[in-house]
C-alpha positions in Angstrom: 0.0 0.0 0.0 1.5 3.2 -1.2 1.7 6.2 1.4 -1.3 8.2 0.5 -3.2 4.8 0.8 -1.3 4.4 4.6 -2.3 7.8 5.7 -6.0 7.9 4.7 -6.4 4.6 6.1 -5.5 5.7 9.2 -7.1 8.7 9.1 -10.7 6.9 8.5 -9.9 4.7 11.4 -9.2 7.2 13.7 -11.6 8.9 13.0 -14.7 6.4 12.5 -13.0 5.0 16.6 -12.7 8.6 17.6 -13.6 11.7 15.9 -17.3 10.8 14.5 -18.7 9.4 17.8 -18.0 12.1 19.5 -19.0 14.3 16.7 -22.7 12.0 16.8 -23.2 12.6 20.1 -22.8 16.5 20.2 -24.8 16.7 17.6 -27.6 14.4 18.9 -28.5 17.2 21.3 -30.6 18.3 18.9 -33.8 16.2 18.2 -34.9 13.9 15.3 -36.2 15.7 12.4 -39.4 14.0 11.1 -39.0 13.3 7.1 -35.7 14.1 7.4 -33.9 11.2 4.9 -30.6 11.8 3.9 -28.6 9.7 0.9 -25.4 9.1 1.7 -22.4 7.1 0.0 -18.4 6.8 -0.3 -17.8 5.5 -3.5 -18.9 8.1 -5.9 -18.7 11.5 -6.3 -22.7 11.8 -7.4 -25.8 10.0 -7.2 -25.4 6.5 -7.9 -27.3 4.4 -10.1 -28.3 2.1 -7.1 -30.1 5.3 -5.3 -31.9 7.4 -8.4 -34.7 5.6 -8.8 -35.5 5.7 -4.3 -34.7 9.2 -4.3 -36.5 10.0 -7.6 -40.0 8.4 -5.4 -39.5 10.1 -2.4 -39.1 13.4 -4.9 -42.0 15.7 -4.7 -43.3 14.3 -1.2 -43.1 15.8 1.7 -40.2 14.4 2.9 -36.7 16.4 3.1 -34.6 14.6 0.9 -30.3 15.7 1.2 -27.2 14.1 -0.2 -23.8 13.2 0.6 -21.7 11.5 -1.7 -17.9 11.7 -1.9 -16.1 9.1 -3.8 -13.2 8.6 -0.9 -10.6 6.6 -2.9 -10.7 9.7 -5.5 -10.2 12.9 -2.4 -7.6 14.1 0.1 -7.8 13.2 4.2 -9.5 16.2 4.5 -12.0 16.0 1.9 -12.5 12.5 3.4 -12.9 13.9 6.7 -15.3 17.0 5.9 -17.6 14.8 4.4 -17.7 12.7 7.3 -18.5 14.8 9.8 -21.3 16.6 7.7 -22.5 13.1 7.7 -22.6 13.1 11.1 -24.1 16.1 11.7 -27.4 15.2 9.5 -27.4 11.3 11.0 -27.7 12.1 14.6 -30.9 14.3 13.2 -31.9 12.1 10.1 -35.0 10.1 10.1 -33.7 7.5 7.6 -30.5 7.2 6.0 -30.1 5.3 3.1 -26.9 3.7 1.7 -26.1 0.8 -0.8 -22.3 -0.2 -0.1 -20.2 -0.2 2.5 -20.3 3.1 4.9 -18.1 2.9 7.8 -19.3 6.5 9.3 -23.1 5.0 9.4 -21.8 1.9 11.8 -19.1 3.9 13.1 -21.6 5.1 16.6 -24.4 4.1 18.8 -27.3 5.3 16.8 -30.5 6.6 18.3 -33.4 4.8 18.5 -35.5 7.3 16.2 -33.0 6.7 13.3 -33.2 3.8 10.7 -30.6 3.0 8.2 -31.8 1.4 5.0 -28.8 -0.6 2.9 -29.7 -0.9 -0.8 -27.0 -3.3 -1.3 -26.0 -3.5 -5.2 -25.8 -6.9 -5.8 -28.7 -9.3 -6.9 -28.7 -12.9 -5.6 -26.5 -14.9 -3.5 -23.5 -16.5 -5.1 -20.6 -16.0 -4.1 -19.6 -15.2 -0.1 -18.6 -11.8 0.6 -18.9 -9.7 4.1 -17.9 -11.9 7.1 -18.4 -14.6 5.3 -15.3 -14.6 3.8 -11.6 -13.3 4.6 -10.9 -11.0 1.8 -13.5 -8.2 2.6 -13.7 -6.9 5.8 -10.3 -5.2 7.1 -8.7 -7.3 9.5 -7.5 -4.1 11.4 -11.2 -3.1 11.4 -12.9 -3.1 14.7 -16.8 -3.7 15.2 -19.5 -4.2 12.3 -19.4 -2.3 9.1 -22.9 -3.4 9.3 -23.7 -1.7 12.1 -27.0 0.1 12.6 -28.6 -1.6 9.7 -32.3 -1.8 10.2 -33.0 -2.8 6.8 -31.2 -4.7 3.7 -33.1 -5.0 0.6 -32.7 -8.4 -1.0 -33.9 -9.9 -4.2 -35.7 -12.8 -2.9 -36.5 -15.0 0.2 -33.5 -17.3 -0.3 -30.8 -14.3 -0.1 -32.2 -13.6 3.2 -30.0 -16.0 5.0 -26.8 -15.6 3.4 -26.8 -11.9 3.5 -27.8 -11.9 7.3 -24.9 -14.4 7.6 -22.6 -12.0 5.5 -23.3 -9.2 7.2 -23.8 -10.3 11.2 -27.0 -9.3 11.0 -30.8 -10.2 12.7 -32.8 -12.2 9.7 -35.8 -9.6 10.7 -33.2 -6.7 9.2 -32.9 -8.0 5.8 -36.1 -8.1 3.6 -36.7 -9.3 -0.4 -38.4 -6.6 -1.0 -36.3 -6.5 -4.3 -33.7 -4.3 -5.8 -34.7 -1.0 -6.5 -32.4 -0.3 -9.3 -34.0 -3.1 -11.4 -37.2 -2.0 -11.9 -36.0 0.1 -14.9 -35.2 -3.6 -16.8 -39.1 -3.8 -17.0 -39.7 -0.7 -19.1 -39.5 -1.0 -22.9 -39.1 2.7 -23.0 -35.3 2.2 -21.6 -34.6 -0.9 -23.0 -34.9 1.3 -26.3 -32.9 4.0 -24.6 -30.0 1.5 -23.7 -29.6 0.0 -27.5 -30.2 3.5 -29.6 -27.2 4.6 -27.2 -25.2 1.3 -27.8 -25.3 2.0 -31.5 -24.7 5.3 -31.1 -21.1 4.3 -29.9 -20.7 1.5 -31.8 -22.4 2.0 -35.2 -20.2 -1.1 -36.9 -22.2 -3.2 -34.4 -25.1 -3.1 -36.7 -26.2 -5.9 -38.2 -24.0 -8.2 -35.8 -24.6 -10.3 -33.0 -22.6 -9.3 -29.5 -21.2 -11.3 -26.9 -19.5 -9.7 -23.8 -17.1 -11.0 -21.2 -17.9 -9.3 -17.7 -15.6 -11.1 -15.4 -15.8 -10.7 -11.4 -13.0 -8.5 -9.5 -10.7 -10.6 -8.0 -7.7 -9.2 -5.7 -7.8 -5.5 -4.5 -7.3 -1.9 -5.9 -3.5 -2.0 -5.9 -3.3 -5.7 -7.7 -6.2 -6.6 -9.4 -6.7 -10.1 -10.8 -8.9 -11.7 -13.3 -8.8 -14.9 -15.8 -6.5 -14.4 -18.5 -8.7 -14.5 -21.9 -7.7 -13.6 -25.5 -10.6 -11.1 -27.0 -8.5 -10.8 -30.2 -8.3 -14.7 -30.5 -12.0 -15.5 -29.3 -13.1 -12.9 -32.1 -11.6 -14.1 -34.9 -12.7 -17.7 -33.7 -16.4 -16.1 -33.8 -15.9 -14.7 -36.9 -17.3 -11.2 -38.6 -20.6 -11.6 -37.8 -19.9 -11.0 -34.0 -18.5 -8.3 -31.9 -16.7 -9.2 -28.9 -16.5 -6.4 -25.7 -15.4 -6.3 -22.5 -16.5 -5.0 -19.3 -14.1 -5.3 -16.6 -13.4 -3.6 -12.9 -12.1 -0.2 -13.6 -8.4 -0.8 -12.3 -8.6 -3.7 -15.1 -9.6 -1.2 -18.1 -5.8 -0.4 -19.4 -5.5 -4.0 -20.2 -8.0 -4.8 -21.9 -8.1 -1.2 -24.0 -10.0 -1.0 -26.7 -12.4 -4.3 -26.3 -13.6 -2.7 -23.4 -17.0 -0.6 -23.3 -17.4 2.4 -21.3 -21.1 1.6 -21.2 -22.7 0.9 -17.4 -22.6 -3.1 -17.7 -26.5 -3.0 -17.0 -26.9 -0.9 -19.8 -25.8 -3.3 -22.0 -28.5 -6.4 -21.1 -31.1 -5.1 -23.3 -28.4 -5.6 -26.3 -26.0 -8.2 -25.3 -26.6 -11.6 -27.3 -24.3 -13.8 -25.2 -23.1 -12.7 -22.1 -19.7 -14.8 -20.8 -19.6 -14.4 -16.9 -17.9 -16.1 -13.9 -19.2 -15.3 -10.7 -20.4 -11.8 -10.7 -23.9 -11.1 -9.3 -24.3 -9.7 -12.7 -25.8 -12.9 -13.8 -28.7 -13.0 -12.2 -29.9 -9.9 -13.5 -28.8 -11.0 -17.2 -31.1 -13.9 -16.6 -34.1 -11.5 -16.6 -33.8 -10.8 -19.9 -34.0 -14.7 -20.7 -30.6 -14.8 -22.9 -28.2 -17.0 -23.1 -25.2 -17.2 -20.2 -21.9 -18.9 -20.9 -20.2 -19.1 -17.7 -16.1 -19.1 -18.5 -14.8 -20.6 -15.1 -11.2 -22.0 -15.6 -10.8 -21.5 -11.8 -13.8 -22.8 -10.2 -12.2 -25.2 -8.2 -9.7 -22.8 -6.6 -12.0 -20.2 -6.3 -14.7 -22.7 -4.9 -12.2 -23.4 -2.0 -10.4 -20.2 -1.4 -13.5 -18.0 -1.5 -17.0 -20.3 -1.3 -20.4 -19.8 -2.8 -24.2 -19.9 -1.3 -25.2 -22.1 -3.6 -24.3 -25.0 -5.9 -22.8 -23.5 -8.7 -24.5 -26.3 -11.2 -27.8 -24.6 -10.2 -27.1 -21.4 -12.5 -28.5 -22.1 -16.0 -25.7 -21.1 -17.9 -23.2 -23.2 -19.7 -19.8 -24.2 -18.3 -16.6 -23.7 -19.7 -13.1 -24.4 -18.0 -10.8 -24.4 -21.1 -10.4 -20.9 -23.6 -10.5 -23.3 -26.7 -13.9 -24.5 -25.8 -15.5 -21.4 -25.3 -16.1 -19.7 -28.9 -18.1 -22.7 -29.5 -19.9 -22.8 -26.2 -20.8 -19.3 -27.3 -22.6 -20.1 -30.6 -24.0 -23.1 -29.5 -25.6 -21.4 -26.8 -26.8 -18.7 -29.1 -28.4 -20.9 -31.6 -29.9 -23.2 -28.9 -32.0 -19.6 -27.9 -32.1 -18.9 -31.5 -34.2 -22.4 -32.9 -38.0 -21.1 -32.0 -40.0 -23.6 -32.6 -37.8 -25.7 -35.2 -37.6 -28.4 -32.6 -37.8 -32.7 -33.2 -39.4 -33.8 -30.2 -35.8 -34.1 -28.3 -34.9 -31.2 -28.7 -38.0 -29.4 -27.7 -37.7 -31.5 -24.3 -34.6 -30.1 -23.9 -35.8 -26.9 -24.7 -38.8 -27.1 -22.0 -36.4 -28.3 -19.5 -33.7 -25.0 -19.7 -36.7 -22.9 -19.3 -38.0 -24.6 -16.5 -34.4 -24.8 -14.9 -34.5 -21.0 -15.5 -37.6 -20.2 -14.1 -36.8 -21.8 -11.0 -33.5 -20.1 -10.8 -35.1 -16.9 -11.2 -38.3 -17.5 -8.7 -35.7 -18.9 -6.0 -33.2 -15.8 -6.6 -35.1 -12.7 -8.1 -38.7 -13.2 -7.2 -38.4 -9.8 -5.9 -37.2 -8.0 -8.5 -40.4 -7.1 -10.6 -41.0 -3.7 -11.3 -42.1 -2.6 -8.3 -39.3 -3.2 -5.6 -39.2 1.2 -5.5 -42.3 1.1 -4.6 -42.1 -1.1 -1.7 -39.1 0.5 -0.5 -40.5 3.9 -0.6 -43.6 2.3 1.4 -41.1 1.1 4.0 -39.7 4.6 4.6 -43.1 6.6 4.4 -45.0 4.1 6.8 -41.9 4.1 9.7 -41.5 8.2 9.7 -40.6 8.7 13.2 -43.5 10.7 14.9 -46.5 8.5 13.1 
């Protein structure tokens, strides 16, 4: 870890142990302000996507909506620590706060009874084990919960309700499926359109061609990222012309990769992707909502079954498998013409046929029955019905 990495490190521990609970509970002398939800978050510099379509409900009511975001990888110790403690200042008065990562300064006090915390976590599903589940997450210098205060975490379905209550050393009662707000948009044929008229936009040679896109997990950290090696260059010209082959990896992977990869949001891309190749990124289990092929490139399940775990059997995803690079251009057009065939089936293959879709459909029900449409609404519901003072 270079120094600037050192120094804010300490500086966010010392003051998360230190500076903000004492900050918290100056500033809890002042009462609870009814309405009062504030959107907070430490790994952007603006809205996120997770938070716009929450804070675009609760818009126009008569709640008081504010923001805080600061992206605290990208700003100084100071920065870091003025954002902080303007946090503060609005928690120990907020009504709700509402956050969808990891925010230390939210778990970092005792929190008063009158205020909730509402997690949005980003990911749909439950595969892979992350939180306390597993080693690499949670800072081994940390001290306490980063969980801490949570009084609600909005889950895709029933069956994530365990593993992220597990993950996250949490009650079961705190973690709901009401669904994932963010996904409601995949519903709406208006931005389906919106997402492929921008796709073509930036890649007009895309025309006329069918796309497949390899969206590896991040493996490692920020200072040595790690993925599976694959050859885009290689892969394409095994595909041939008719495809178009992209990338969308972790940001610290993009100067590898260059030129295959898209600077489009990965979700973005669903509405035009043909075959997506994936590992073990909860990415998938959104993908699967839009009922298209998955090709599942995982030349290091076995390691990364022991060293890291999952919260289900990996055979139960409905995608393809592939361990070996020299299989997987023809993994991806069979797959592609399997979804392609319609209704030119012989009576075996239209078995098989019936049986994918009914492996899907209980993939889906187990994992994203709550992500319908209407998971906003629900949230939204949560925070109006518990304002403090009803």
């Amino acid at each position: 870890m270079n120094l600037k990495l050192c120094l804010k490190q300490y500086v966010k521990m010392f003051a998360q142990n230190c500076l903000l609970p004492l900050w918290y509970t100056v500033c809890c002398r002042r009462p609870v302000i009814p309405g009062l939800i504030v959107f907070a978050d430490a790994h952007h510099d603006s809205r996120p996507g997770n938070m716009e379509l929450l804070y675009r409900r609760l818009e126009g009511t008569s709640l008081t909506l504010r923001e805080l975001y600061l992206d605290y990888q990208k700003h100084s110790p100071a920065a870091v620590l003025r954002h902080m403690f303007a946090f503060m200042k609005l928690y120990a008065q907020a009504d709700c706060v509402v956050i969808c990562d990891n925010f230390l300064p939210a778990a970092s006090c005792r929190k008063r009874k009158g205020t909730r915390v509402i997690q949005l976590w980003h990911a749909c599903g439950a595969l892979k084990k992350f939180g306390y589940d597993t080693e690499d997450d949670i800072p081994a210098n940390y001290r306490g919960n980063v969980f801490k205060n949570t009084d609600l975490v909005t889950v895709s379905s029933g069956r994530c309700v365990e593993p992220f209550a597990s993950a996250m050393r949490l009650p079961e009662r705190c973690v709901r499926p009401l669904g994932v707000s963010r996904t409601d948009v995949y519903f709406r044929k208006e931005w389906q359109e919106d997402c492929r008229r921008a796709f073509y936009e930036r890649y007009p040679e895309a025309v006329g061609k069918k796309i497949a896109l390899w969206a590896p997990t991040f493996r490692g950290n920020p200072g040595a990222p790690k993925s599976p090696e694959l050859d885009l260059k290689r892969l394409s010209a095994q595909l041939g012309e008719e495809w178009l082959v992209l990338s969308r990896v972790h940001p610290h992977m993009r100067e590898r990769y260059g030129e295959t990869d898209c600077p489009i949001e990965t979700e973005r891309l669903f509405p035009v992707v043909d075959v997506l190749i994936a590992d073990y990124s909860s990415l998938i289990f959104e993908y699967l909502l839009f009922d298209k092929p998955l090709v599942l490139y995982v030349p290091d399940l076995a390691d990364y079954q022991e060293k890291r775990g999952f919260y289900l059997e990996f055979s139960e995803i409905p995608g393809y498998q592939v361990k070996q690079e020299k299989a997987l251009a023809m993994a991806v057009q069979q797959e592609y013409l399997a979804y392609q065939q319609g209704k030119n089936y012989n009576r075996v293959q239209l078995e098989e046929k019936r049986a994918l879709l009914e492996r899907r459909e209980r993939f889906l029900e187990g994992y994203m029955s709550g992500c319908d449409g209407r998971a906003t609404e629900r949230i939204a519901e949560y925070i109006c019905d518990g304002q403090t003072g009803r």
